[in-house]
N, C-alpha and C positions, 0 to 999 in steps of 0.2 A: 784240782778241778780245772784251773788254766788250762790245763795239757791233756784233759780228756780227750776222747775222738770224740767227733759228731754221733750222738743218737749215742751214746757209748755204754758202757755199763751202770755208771755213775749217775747218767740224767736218766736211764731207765728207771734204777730204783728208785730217785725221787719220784718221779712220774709216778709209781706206781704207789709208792708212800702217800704221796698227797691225795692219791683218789680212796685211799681204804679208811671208813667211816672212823669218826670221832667224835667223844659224847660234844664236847663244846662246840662241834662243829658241824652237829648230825643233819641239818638240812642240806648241808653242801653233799656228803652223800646219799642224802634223798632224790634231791635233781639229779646224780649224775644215775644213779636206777632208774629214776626215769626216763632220761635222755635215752639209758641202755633200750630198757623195754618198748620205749618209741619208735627207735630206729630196727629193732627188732620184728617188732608187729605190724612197721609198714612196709618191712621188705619182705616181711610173709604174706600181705595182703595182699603188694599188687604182684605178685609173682601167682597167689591162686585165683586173684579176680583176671592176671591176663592171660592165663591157661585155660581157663573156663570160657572167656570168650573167644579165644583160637580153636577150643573144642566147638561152641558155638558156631564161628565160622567156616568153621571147617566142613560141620555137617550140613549147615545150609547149602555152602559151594556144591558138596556133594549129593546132595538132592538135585539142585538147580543143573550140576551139568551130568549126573545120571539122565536126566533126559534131552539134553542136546549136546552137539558135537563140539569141539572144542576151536576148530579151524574151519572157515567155509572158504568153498575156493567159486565162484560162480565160472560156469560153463555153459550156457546159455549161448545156444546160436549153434556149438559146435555138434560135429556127427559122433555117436556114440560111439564108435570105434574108434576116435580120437581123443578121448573121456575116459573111456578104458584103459586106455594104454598111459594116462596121464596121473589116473588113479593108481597104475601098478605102480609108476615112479614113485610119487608122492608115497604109497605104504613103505617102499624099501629106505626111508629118513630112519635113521636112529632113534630120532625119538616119536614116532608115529607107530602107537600100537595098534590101529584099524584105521581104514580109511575107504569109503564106497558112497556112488552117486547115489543122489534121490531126487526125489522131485517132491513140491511142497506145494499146496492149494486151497485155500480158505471155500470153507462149505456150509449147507445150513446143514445140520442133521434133526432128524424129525425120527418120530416116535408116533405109537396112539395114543401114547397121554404127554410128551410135552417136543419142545422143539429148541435148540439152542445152536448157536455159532459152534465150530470145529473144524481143527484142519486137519488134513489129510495129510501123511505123509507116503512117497511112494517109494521101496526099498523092493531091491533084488533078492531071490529067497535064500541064495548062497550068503547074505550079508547079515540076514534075524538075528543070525547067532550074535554078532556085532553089537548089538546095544545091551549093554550092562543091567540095565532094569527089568527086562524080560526072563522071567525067573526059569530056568531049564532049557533059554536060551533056544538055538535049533531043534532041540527034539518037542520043546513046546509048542514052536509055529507047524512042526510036522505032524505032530498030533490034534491038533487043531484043522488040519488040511491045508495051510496058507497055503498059495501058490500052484494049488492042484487045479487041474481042470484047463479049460479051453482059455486062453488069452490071462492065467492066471486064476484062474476063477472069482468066486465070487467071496469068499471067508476074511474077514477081516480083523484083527485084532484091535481093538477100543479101550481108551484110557477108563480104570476104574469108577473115577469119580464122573464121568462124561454118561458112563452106562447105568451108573446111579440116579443120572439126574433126568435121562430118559425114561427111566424106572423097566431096562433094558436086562437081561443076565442072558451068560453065554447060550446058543443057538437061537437066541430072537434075533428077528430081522431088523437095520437099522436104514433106513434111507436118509439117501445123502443126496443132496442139490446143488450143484456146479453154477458160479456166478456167470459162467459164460454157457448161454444157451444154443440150441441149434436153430438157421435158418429154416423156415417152412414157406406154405404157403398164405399164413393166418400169422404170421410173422415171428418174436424169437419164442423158443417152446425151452424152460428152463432144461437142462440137462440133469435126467436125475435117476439111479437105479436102485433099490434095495439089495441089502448085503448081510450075509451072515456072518453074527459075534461067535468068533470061533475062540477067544477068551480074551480075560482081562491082564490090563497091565498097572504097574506103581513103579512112577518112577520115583517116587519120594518128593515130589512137588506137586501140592495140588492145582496150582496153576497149570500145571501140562496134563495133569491127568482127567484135569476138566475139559480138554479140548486136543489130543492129540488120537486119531486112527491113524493105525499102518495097514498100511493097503499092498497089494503083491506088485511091484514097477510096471509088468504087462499089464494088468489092470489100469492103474493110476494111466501109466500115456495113453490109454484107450480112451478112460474116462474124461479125460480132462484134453485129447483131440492134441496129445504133445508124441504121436509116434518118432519114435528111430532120437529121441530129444531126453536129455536128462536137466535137471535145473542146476545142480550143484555136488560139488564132492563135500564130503562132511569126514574129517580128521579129526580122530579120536586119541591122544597122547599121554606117554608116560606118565608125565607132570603136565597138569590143563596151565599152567602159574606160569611156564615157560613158552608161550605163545609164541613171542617177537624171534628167537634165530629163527621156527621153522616156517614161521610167516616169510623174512627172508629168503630163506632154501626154496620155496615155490613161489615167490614172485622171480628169482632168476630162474626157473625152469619155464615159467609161463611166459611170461612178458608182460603182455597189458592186462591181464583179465585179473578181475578183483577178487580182493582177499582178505579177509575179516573174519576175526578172533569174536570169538566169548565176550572178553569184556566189553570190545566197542558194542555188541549187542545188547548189553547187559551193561551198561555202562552207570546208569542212574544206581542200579543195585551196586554195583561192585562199590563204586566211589562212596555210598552211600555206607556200607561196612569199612572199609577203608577210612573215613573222618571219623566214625565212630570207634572205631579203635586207636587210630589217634589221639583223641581227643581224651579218651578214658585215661591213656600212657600218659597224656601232659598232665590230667588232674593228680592220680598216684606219682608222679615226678615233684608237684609242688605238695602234695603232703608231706613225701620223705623229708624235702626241703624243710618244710615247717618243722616239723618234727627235729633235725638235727638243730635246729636255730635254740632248742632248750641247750643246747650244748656250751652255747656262748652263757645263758644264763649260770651254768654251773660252772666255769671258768672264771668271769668275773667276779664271783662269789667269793671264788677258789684264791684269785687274784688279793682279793682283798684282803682276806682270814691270812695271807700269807705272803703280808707284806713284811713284815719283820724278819721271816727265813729269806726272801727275795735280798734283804738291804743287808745281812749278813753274808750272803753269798754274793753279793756284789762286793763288798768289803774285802772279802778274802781273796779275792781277784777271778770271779768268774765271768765271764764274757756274756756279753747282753745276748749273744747269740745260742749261750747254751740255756741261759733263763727262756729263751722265746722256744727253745726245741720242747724241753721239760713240759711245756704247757700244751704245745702242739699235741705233746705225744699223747695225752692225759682227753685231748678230743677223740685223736687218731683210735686210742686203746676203746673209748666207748665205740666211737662207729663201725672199726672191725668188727668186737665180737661182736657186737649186736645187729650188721648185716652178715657175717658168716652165720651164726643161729638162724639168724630170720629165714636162710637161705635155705638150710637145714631144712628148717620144720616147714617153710613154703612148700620144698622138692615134695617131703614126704608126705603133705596132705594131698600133693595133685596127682602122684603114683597111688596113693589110697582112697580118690575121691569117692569112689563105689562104701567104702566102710562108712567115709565119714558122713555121707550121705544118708544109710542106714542108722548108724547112731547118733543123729539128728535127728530123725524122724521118730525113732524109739525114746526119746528124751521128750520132743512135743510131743510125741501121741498121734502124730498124725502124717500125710506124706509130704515131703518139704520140696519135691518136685516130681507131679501129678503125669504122668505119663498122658492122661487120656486129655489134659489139656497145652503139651507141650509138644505130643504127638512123637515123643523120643522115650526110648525105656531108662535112659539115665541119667544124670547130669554128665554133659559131654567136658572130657579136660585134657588139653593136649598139651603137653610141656617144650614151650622155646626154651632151649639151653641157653640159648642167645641173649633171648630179652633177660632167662633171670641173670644171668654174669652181669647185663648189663645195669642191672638193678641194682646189683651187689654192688658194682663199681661205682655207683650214682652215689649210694651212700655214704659208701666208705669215704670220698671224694670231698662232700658237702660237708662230713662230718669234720674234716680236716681241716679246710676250708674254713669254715664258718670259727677256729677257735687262734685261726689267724690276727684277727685283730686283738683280741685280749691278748693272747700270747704279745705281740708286741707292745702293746701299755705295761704290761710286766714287765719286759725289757727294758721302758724305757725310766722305768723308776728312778729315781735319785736317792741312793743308799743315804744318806745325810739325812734329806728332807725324811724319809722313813723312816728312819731310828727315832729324827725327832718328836715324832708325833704317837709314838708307839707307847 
């Protein structure tokens, strides 16, 4: 045994002998099934509680920026043929999958039976097709009429939940009133024209759909007294998550003129899903913890019942460094399989979230996630490979870790004093 290798065949089987259940010693095998199915069940939990909330997050993002743009570049001051030609730059970026000016204006909108806040946005009709949430895209604003008629005409497209609350459906008229009025003689006279709902939009946030018209760009500068003027480019990208190179790439094309992402918009929300998934990660990070810390319980246990083999195999000349491996391993062997499993059956419930979801609901009786008050048709679950590895690895880790110390009280026994007491 002197002359084994490290980890070697000899302190595997012990290792492996001392963990397989015996009648006199059957609680020691009790804890270490427990320690198993602990570290098991907690790397299958947070691996589908952090899939479910990245499915979570993921759909919210994508509601939130289905209706705004991912990159604003403000242009403000300059001449539109200098805007245009800065917008065709800025689309030929790599990662810029649309990118076209608008102009934006806070308005009352009124109705005959109610009145509410909305903003305007003004878009070119070559560009409708551009935003994600307008369902049939260009042939929808065509058939609609956007942008037909004199100075763009008068058809407007109106957020669904906006035309609801006006108690408005498509071809009613909506009037809209501009903060900035015209000079007269009986002094400022609001600015205000009716327009027709040439159809509705969803963009998957009812916060925009309570408050967003698109209006045709020759309209909107008309309306709002901003001719031959655009207010901003809005950059639409592969990935919205990768913000900062192309934030760079158009601050060197521009120069001084500002440049703002999504999230500094959107900052309160972003950061606000951001600590909250964090913080979910630290609390499933100290459960694993806890959970492996049964492991020292069934070590010591293990330590003790096997004091007697420890002082004979120090006797016979085994090295305190193979008695400390033996006991390592005997942590190591529960927190493997039971985060490789855990990992297992985590992957498999969050690739089969839709089953297990159903056969929850047919076990209760009832729907275990209400579509009509979650406003989603399923439970969303999107698998980081990432996060579970690194969950995997968390365990497997803590589980080693934590039988460090017993393992060396084992080592340090005193063959002598152990015999003598045995």
């Amino acid at each position: 045994m002197a002359k084994a290798a490290p980890f070697g065949q000899v302190e595997r089987a012990l290792a492996w002998r001392y963990l397989r259940a015996r009648r006199q010693h059957g609680g020691v095998s009790l804890i270490s099934i427990i320690s198993f199915f602990g570290i098991m069940l907690a790397v299958m939990a947070l691996i589908v509680i952090m899939s479910v909330m990245a499915g979570f997050r993921s759909t919210l993002l994508n509601a939130l920026l289905g209706g705004q743009g991912h990159v604003f570049v403000s242009v403000q001051g300059l001449p539109e043929s200098d805007v245009d030609v800065l917008t065709g730059d800025i689309l030929e970026l790599e990662a810029v999958e649309h990118a076209f000016p608008f102009i934006e204006q806070q308005v009352l909108a009124t109705s005959e039976y109610a009145r509410t806040g909305a903003m305007v946005r003004g878009v070119r009709t070559e560009d409708i097709g551009a935003l994600p949430y307008l369902e049939g895209g260009q042939s929808t604003a065509d058939a609609a009429g956007f942008g037909e008629g004199r100075n763009g005409g008068d058809v407007v497209l109106v957020g669904a939940f906006l035309a609801q609350d006006l108690g408005l459906e498509i071809g009613d008229k909506i009037t809209l009133i501009a903060p900035e009025g015209v000079s007269g003689p009986f002094g400022v006279t609001p600015r205000s024209k009716a327009y027709t709902i040439g159809d509705t939009f969803t963009t998957g946030s009812v916060e925009l759909d309570k408050l967003y018209v698109l209006m045709p760009m020759q309209q909107a500068q008309l309306f709002f007294n901003k001719r031959g003027e655009y207010q901003a480019i809005d950059a639409r990208l592969f990935n919205p998550m990768r913000t900062e190179p192309v934030m760079a790439e158009i601050r060197s094309m521009t120069g001084n003129l500002p440049v703002q992402d999504w999230k500094q918009r959107r900052a309160s929300y972003f950061n606000a899903l951001n600590v909250e998934r964090g913080m979910m990660r630290v609390i499933m990070l100290i459960l694993i913890t806890i959970t492996a810390l049964n492991i020292i319980t069934g070590v010591v246990m293990l330590v003790k019942n096997k004091t007697r083999d420890i002082a004979i195999l120090r006797t016979i000349g085994t090295p305190r460094g193979a008695i400390m491996r033996i006991f390592i391993m005997i942590g190591a062997i529960l927190g493997l399989t039971g985060a490789l499993i855990g990992l297992a059956f985590g992957v498999l419930i969050v690739l089969n979230i839709g089953l297990v979801e159903g056969f929850l609901s047919t076990v209760l009786g009832r729907d275990v996630f209400d579509a009509e008050v979650y406003g989603l048709d399923g439970l969303p679950a999107e698998l980081d490979w990432g996060e579970a590895v690194f969950t995997t690895l968390w365990a497997m880790g803590m589980s080693i870790l934590v039988t460090i110390w017993p393992a060396w009280n084992a080592a340090r026994l005193d063959p002598v004093d152990a015999l003598r007491f045995e």
